[in-house]
C-alpha positions in Angstrom: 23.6 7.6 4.2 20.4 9.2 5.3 18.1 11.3 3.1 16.7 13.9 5.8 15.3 16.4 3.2 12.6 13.7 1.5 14.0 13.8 -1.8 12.9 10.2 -3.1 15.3 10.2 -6.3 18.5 8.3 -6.8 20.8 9.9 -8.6 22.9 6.7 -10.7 25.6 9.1 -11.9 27.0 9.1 -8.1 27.1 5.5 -7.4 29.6 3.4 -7.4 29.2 -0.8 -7.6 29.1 -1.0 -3.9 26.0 -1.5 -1.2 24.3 1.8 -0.4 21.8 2.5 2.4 19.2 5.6 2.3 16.8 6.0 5.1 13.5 8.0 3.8 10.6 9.4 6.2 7.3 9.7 4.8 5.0 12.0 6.5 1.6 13.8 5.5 3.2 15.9 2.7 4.3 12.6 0.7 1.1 11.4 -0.1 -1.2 15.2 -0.4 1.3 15.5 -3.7 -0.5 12.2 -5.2 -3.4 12.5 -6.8 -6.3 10.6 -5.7 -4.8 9.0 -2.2 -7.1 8.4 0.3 -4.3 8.5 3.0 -3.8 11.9 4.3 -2.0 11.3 7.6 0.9 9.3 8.2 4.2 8.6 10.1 7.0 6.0 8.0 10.0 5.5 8.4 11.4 3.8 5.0 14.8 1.3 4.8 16.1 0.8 1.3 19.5 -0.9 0.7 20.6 -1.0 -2.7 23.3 -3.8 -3.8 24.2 -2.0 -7.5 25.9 -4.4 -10.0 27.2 -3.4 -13.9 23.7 -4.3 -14.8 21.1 -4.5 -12.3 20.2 -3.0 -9.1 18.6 -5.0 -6.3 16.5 -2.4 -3.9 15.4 -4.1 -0.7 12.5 -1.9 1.1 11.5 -2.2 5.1 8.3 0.3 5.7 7.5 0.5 9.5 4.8 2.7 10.6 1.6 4.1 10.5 -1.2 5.4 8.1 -4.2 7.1 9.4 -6.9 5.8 7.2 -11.2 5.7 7.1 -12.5 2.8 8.9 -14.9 1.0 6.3 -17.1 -0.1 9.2 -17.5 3.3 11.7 -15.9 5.5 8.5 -13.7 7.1 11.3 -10.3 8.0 11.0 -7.9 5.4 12.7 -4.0 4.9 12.8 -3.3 1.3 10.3 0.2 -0.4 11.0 2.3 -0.9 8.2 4.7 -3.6 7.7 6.7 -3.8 4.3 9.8 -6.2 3.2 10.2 -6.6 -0.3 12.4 -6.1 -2.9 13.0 -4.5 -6.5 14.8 -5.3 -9.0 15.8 -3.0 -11.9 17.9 -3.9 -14.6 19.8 -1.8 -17.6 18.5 -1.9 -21.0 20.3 -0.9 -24.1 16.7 -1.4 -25.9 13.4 -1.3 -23.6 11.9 -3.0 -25.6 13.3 -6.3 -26.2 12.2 -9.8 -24.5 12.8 -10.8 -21.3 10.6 -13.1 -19.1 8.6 -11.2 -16.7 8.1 -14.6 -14.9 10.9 -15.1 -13.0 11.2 -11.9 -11.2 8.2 -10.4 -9.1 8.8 -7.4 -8.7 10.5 -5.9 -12.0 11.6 -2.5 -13.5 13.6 -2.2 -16.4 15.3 1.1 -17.2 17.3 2.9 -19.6 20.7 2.5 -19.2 21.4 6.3 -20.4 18.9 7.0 -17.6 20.2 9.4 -15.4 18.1 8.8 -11.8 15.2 6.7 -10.2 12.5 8.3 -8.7 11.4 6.1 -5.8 8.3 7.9 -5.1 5.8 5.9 -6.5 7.6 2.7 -5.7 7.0 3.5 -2.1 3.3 4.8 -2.5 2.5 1.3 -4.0 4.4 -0.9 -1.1 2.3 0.9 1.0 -1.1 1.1 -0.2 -0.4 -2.9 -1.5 0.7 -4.0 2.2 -2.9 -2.5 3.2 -5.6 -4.9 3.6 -8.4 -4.1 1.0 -11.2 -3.5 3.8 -9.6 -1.7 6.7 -11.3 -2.0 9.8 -10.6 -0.7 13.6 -8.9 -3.9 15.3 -10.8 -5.9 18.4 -10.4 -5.1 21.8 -8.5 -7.8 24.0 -12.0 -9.1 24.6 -12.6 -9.7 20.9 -15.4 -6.6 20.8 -15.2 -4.5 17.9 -13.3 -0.8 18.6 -15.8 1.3 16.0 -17.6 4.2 17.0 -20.1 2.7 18.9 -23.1 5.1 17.9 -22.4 4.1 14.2 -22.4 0.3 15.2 -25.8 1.3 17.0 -27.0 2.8 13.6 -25.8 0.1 11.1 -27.7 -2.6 13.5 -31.0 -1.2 13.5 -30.7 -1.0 9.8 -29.3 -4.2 9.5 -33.0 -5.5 11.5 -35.2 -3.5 10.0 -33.9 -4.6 6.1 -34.2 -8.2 7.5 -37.9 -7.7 8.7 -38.7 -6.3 4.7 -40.2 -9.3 3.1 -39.9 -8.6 -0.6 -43.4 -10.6 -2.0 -41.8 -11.7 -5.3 -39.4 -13.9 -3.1 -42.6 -15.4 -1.1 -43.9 -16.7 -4.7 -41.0 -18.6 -5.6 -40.4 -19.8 -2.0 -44.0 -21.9 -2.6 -43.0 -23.0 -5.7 -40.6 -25.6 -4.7 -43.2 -26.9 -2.3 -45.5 -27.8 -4.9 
């Protein structure tokens, strides 16, 4: 079953206990609805199988694609590659409150079992932003050279020598003071 028109909701009322597979593509309007996203390009393609039991549901997620993200180095805008396997599970609660050990299952949700749909939405935005390194760079050449805007690389070096050549006097007294 593909879901052409980007609706990221389930709807549990129409499933059956069987294996169901919903393809989702995530372009530039998916993440301009979240608030506070710094990703405001992108081009996914997003594979969920669900394997629905009486009690649980087991949601296996493939993300393949691209974001186009701020370089942290140059700050221009580049295309990042995502890659994203994981899996969700969400079990049926009578009570949502009750016990049940977190430990054993990474990634968890537990739901009402009166609930009527699962919105996916956020789900996704978190598997990608999560399979995103935390300092997101342009990638090396072949030769190992760094792909950045080179007038910005210029820049951040001659402030990177001119910073080193500051000699901060407070440091020069305790410098001596070991010698003594």
């Amino acid at each position: 079953m593909n879901n052409l028109e980007n609706n990221y909701v389930i709807y549990l009322q129409n499933l059956k206990n069987e294996d169901l597979h919903l393809k989702f593509f995530v372009k530039d309007n998916f993440f301009s609805k979240i608030k506070l996203s710094t990703i405001k390009k992108a081009n996914l393609v997003v594979d969920i199988n669900l394997d629905l039991k009486r009690n649980y549901i087991k949601i296996f997620t493939k993300i393949e694609g691209f974001v186009n993200v701020q370089c942290d180095r140059c700050m221009d805008y580049f295309d990042f590659p995502i890659k994203y396997n994981g899996k969700l599970l969400i079990r049926f609660r009578e009570n949502l409150d009750e016990f049940f050990d977190y430990k054993k299952e990474d990634d968890y949700m537990a739901i009402s079992k009166f609930d009527k749909q699962i919105d996916l939405k956020h789900y996704i935005y978190e598997c990608i932003v999560l399979s995103m390194p935390y300092k997101k760079v342009h990638q090396n050449d072949e030769n190992g050279f760094s792909t950045c805007n080179p007038l910005i690389i210029e820049k951040l070096e001659n402030l990177k020598s001119k910073k080193e050549n500051i000699i901060d006097h407070r440091w020069l007294a305790l410098k001596n003071f070991n010698k003594k």
